[in-house]
N, C-alpha and C positions, 0 to 999 in steps of 0.2 A: 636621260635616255630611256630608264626605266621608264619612268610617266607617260613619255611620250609615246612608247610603245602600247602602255593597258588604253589610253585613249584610244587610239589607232587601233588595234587590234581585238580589243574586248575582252582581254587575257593580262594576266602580271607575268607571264613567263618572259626573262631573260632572250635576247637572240642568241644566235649558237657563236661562240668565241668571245661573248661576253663578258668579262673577271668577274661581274658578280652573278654569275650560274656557280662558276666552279665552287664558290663558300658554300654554297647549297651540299655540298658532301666535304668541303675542306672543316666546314665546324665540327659537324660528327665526329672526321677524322679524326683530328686536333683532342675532339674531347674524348674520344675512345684512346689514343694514344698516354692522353694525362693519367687516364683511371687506370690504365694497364701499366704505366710507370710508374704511379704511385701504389699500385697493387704490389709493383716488382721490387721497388724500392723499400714498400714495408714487408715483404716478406724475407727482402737481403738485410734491414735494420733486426728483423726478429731472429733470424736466425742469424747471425751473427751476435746478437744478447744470447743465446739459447748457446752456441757455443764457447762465448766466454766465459758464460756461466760453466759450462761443463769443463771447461780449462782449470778454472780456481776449484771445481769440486775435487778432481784430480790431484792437484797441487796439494790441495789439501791434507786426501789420504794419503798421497804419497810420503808428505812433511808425519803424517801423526804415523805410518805405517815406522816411520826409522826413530819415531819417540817411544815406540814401542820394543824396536829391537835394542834401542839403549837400554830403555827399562830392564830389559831383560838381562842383557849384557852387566847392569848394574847390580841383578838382583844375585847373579850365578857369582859376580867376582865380590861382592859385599858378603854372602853367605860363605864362600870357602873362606876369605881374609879371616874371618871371626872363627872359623871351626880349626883354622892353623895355626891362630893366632890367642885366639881365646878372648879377647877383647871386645866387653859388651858396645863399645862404639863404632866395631866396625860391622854392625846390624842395622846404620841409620841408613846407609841408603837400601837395605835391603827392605825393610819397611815403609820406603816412599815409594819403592817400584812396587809393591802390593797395592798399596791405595791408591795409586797411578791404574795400573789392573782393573783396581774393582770400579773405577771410577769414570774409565772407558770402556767398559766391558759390553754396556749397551750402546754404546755410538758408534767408535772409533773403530774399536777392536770387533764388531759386530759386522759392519761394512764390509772391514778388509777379509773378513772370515767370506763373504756373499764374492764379493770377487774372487777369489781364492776356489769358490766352488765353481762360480763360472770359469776358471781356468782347468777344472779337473782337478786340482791340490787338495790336500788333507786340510782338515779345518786348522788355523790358528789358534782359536779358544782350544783345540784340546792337545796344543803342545805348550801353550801356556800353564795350564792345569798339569801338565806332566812335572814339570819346570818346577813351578809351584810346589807341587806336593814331594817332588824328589829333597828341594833345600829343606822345606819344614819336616820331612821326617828325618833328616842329617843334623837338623838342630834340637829336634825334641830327645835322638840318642846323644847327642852332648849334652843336653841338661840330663837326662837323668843316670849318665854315668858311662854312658859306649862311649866316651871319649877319641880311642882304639879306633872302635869299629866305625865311627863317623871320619875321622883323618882320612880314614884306611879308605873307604867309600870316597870321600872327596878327591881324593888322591887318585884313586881309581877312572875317576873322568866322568861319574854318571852324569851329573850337572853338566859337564861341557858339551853332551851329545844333546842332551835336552836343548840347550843353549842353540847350539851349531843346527838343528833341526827349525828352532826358532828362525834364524838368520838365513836360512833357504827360505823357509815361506816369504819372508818379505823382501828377501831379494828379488823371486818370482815376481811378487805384487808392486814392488818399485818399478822396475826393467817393463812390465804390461803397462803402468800408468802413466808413463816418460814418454813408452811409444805412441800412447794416444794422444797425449799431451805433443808431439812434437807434428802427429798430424792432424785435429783440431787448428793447429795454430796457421798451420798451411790453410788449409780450406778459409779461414777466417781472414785470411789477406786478401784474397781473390774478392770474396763477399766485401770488405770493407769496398772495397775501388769499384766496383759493382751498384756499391747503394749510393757512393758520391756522383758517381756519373749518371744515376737515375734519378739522383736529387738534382744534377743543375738541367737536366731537361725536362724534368718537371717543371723546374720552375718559367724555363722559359714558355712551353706551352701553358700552364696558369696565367701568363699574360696573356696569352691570345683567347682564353677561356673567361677572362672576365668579363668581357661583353656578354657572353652568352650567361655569365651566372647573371648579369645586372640586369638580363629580360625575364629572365625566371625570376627574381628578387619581385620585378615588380608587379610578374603573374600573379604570384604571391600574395602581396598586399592588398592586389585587388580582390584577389579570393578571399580574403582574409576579411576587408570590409563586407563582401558579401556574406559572409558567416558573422559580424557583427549584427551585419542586418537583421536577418536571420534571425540570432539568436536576440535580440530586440522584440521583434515582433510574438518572438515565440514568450518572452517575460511582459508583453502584453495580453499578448493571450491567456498566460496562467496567472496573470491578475483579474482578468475578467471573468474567469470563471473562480477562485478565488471569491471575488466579490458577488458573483450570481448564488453559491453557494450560501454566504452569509446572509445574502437576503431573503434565500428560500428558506434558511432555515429560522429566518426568524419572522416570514408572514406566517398569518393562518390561515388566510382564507383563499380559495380558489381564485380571486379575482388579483389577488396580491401575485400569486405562482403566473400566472397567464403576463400580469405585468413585468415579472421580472424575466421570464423567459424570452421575450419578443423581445427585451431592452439588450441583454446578455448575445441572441442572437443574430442584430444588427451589429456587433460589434466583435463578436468572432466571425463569423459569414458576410462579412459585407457587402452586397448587391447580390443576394441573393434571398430568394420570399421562402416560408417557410409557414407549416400546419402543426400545431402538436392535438392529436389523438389519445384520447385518456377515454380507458373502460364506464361503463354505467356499474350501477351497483348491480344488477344482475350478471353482469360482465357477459353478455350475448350481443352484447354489439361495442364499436369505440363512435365518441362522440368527438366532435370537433373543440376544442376547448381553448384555445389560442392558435391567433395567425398573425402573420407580419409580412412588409412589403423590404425586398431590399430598394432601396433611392425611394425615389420619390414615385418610381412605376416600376409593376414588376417585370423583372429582365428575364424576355425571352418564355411568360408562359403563355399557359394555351388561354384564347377568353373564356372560357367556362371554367366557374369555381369549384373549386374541388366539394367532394359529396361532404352533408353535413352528419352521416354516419356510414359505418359499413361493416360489415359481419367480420371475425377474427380470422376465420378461412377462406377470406378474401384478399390476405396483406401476406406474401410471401415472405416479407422480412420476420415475422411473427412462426409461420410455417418453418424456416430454417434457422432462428434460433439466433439470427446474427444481420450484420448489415446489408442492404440488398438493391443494388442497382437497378432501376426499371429505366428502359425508353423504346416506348412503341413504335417512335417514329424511325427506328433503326431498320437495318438493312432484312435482319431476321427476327421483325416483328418485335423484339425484345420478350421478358417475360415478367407483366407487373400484373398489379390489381387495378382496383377501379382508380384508386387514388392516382396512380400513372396514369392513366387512358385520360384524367381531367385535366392535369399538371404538366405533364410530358416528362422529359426525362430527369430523374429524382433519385434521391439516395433516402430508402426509409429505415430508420435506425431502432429497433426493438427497445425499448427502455423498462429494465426487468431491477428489482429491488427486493430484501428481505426473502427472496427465494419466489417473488408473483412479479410477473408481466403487470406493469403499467401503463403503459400505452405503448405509442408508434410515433414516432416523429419525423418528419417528413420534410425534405429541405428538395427544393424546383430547382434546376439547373437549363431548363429551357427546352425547345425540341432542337432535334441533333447538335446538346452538347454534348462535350467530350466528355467521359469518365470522369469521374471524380478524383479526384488526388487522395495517396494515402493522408495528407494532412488535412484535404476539409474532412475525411471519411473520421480521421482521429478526431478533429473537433467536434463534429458531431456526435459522435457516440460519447464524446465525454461531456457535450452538453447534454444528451437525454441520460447517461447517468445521476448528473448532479438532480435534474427532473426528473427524476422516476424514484429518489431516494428523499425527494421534497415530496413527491406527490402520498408516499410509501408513508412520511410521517405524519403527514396533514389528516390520512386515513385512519393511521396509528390514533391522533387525537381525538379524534372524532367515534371511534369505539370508545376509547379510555373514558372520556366526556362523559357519553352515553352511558356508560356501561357505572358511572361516580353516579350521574344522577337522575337514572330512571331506576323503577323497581322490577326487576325481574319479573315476579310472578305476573303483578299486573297490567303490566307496560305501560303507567302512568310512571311522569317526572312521581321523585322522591323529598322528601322533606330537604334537605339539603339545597334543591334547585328554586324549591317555593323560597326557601330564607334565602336566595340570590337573586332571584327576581323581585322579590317584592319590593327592595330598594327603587328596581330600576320602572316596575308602574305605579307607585306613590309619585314619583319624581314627573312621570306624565300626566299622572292625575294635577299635581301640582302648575302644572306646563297649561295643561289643555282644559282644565277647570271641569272633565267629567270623571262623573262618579265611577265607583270600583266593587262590587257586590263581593262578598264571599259567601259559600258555604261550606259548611263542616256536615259531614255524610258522616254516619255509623250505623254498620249493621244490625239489626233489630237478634238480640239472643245468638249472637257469632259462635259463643263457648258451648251452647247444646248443640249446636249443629256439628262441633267438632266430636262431641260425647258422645252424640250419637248416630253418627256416618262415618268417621272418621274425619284424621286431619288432610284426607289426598280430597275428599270432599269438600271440605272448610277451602283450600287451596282455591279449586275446581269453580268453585261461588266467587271466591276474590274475583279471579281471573277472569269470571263473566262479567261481573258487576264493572271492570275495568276496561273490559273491551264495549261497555253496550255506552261507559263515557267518552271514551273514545269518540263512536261514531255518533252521539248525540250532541257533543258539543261544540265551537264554534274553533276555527283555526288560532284565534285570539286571545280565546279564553286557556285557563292554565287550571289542570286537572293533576294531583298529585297523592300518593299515600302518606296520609300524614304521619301514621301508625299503628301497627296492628289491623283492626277491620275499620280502622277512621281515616277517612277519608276527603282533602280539603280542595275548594275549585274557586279560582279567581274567576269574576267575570267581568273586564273590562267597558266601561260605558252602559252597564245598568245598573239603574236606580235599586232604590231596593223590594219595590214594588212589580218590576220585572222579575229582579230574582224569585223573585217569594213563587210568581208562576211559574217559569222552569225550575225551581226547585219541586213544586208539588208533580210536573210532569216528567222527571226524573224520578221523582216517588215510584211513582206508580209503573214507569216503564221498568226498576228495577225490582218490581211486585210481578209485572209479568214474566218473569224469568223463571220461574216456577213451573218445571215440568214444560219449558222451552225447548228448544231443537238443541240450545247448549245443554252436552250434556257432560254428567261426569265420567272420572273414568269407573271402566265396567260397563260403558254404555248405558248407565241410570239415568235417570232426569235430575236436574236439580231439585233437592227439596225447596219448601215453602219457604220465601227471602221479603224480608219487611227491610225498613231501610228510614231513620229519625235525622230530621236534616234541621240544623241552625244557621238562620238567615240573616247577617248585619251589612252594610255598605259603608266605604267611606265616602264624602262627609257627614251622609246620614246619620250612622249609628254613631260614629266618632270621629276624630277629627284624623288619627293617623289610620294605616291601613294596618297598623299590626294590632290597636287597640280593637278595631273591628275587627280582625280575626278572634282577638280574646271573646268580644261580644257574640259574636257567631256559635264560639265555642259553648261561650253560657248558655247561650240558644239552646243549642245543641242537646242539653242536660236536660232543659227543662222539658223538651219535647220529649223524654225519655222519661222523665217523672211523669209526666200526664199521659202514658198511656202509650207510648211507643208508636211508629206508623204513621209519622205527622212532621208536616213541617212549622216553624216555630219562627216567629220575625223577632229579632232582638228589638229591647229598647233603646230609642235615642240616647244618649249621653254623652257629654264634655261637648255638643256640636252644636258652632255658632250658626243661631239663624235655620234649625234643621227645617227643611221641609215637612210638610203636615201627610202623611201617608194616608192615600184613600182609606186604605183597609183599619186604619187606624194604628194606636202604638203598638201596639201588641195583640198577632194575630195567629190563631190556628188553623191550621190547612186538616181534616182529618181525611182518613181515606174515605168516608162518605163523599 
């Protein structure tokens, strides 16, 4: 009937007198009735332990309150028997009710003293102490000789008032804990019938309540897979980045970072396209550096590609320091940069490392999509994390590199970089069958120049001489300090007949430096700069390229013996088949 009425009508409501409207408030009922009898019933279970408990506490002090007035009873009639009698045996119970005393003194007899005050009575403890100290000063005058005066005193009754004052306080404290005890036990019968008659309608409503727990059961379960799921997806996620992580940290090169970031963010973001934005070395603008498509087409952007750079005070995600929602196609215009106005609506994540901004990362959401969720906004920001702390160390390397193997002063590569490359263009030369020239440079009298300008001078010449190789030589060719004012230049694919000319126009261009625009500090001109250059090539001068460097170096000498201001062609040696050099084996260049 139900059915046939939501067909019919377009509604699941019940008609009016229908038995299943009224369960629509009979299950509440039902289950607000269980929880208010099992509320009622454990409150008449607790209180009913609460006061049977309070029953035996009772019973208790009641039973130790009259072990006490025995004691007592024990101690007054054991003490006179011995002071009338004389009889060191009749002291044994008087000596068990003392250590009965001292023994309850903090529990038992401590209690009944606390009741006692709450009755308005004189304390216990100090008619026992009366007690007490009345026998033992009736027996210390029998040992030492008042024999008399101790009878005489027992006789007298002082112990029995002691005694008999005892026997009132805990008659008091018997007669108050009997009567609570007798009404305790009252209450506690009422309660008992009270919790059984709430326990059998409980239990009957518990039957009518299990239906309703077995739809919550299987609310339940289903909530439960969905938090499986959930929590699945979420232990893929943190393996993906996990794994993006290990991969960035173990490329080095820009092209590797781009590779792994677009792979990492097709697989946290899935169908959706994404830019990463990384600074130039000036850091006055960010370059496009990686992008990706989610599917197979990008879902929901604008046709026009996002820009291939754009100024830092153009990315408000950069401006506030955190993540930042753009869509212009919204109702109030939104508030993005350029990068939104291409993309439409995006979430650009700031990706900051080591304490410096490394770029912007950029993930399309399409035009008027909906907000981003806290969990794509979490995944992206922890993917431009892991990317801005890869991009931070690939930076980091690339100084350190730099910083092992150029030389400072003169910002040529340093000896260290020439013994690393040379490996790797000997093995070209070996590959590609063309020649490898060296020259070895040294300053013409470096140590007068220092003697007498100073060493910020000597510096000042390096540094010129270093930057005029710089721009005179080929992006190819490898220009390094070899050490001290010597200086050595690989030059890739020429003979050594080529060298030997650009070595002598390198002569001479580092002759013109003298009293050039470079100047020192103090605003001086450079002094007069001479410059003895040795010329060998492989396979010319030798067969490997390091023995041509040795030969170069010879060169090098000898140009410096004959008169300095010259370049100086090594001779052939160890090499198969050398070519016959125009200029012949051995040739001087002078500065004529």
């Amino acid at each position: 009937m139900l059915a046939s009425t939501t067909a019919q009508g377009g509604t699941d409501e019940a008609p009016r007198g229908d038995p299943l409207r009224r369960w629509r408030w009979v299950v509440p009922s039902l289950a607000a009735i269980l929880m208010l009898g099992a509320a009622a019933a454990t409150w008449g279970y607790v209180e009913a332990q609460r006061i049977d408990g309070q029953v035996d506490q009772a019973m208790a002090e009641r039973d130790n309150a009259r072990r006490i007035l025995q004691a007592a009873v024990d101690l007054e009639s054991s003490s006179r028997g011995f002071l009338l009698s004389g009889k060191q045996d009749q002291l044994a119970d008087y000596h068990a009710a003392l250590q009965f005393f001292q023994r309850e003194r903090n529990q038992s007899i401590a209690s009944i003293d606390r009741g006692l005050n709450e009755l308005r009575e004189t304390s216990l403890v100090d008619a026992l102490e009366v007690a007490i100290r009345t026998r033992a000063r009736r027996i210390e005058h029998y040992a030492s000789g008042g024999r008399e005066a101790a009878v005489s005193g027992t006789q007298a009754g002082e112990g029995k008032r002691a005694t008999d004052d005892i026997r009132r306080l805990v008659t008091v404290f018997v007669s108050d804990r009997e009567a609570k005890i007798a009404r305790w036990r009252a209450a506690l019968g009422w309660r008992q019938t009270a919790v059984v008659i709430l326990v059998l309608l409980g239990t009957l409503i518990s039957i009518v309540a299990l239906g309703v727990a077995h739809r919550i059961i299987r609310r339940r379960q289903r909530a439960a897979e969905l938090a499986r799921t959930a929590s699945d997806r979420r232990g893929r996620e943190l393996a993906a980045l996990v794994e993006m992580s290990e991969l960035l940290q173990s490329g080095v090169e820009a092209s590797d970072v781009r590779a792994v970031v677009a792979h990492a963010a097709k697989r946290l973001l899935p169908g959706l396209s994404g830019w990463l934005f990384a600074f130039n070395n000036s850091r006055d603008r960010l370059d496009l550096a990686a992008s990706w498509k989610g599917g197979d087409q990008p879902l929901g952007v604008a046709a026009s590609e996002p820009p291939d750079h754009f100024a830092p005070s153009e990315c408000w995600a950069l401006k506030r320091g955190r993540p930042h929602h753009g869509d212009p196609s919204s109702a109030d215009g939104g508030l993005g940069c350029v990068a939104c106005a291409a993309t439409g609506s995006g979430l650009c994540v700031p990706m900051a490392a080591r304490g410096e901004v490394q770029g912007v990362l950029r993930i399309a959401f399409g035009a008027n999509a909906p907000a981003p969720s806290a969990e794509q906004t979490a995944l992206a920001t922890a993917l431009g994390d892991s990317v801005s702390l890869a991009l931070a160390n690939q930076a980091l390397r690339e100084r350190l590199r730099g910083q092992a193997l150029r030389d400072a002063l003169t910002g040529l590569h340093n000896r260290r970089f020439l013994e690393e490359v040379m490996p790797q263009i000997e093995a070209q030369l070996a590959r590609d069958g063309q020649p490898v020239a060296v020259l070895m440079l040294d300053l013409d009298h470096f140590k007068s120049i220092n003697d007498t300008h100073g060493h910020a001078v000597g510096d000042a010449v390096l540094h010129a001489v270093g930057a005029l190789l710089i721009d005179q030589l080929r992006r190819s060719d490898v220009a390094c300090r070899y050490g001290g004012e010597e200086l050595a230049v690989l030059l890739p694919g020429s003979d050594i007949e080529q060298a030997a000319e650009r070595a002598d126009v390198l002569r001479q261009a580092i002759a013109g430096l003298s009293g050039s625009a470079a100047r020192a500090p103090g605003s001086l001109p450079l002094p007069p700069i001479t410059v003895s250059i040795g010329v060998a090539a492989a396979p010319q001068t030798a067969l490997r390229l390091t023995d041509a460097l040795k030969a170069a170096d010879a060169a090098l000498y000898e140009a410096k013996r004959s008169g300095r201001n010259k370049v100086t062609v090594a001779t052939a040696r160890n090499a198969v088949t050398p070519p016959q050099p125009k200029l012949g084996i051995v040739r001087s260049l002078s500065a004529e």
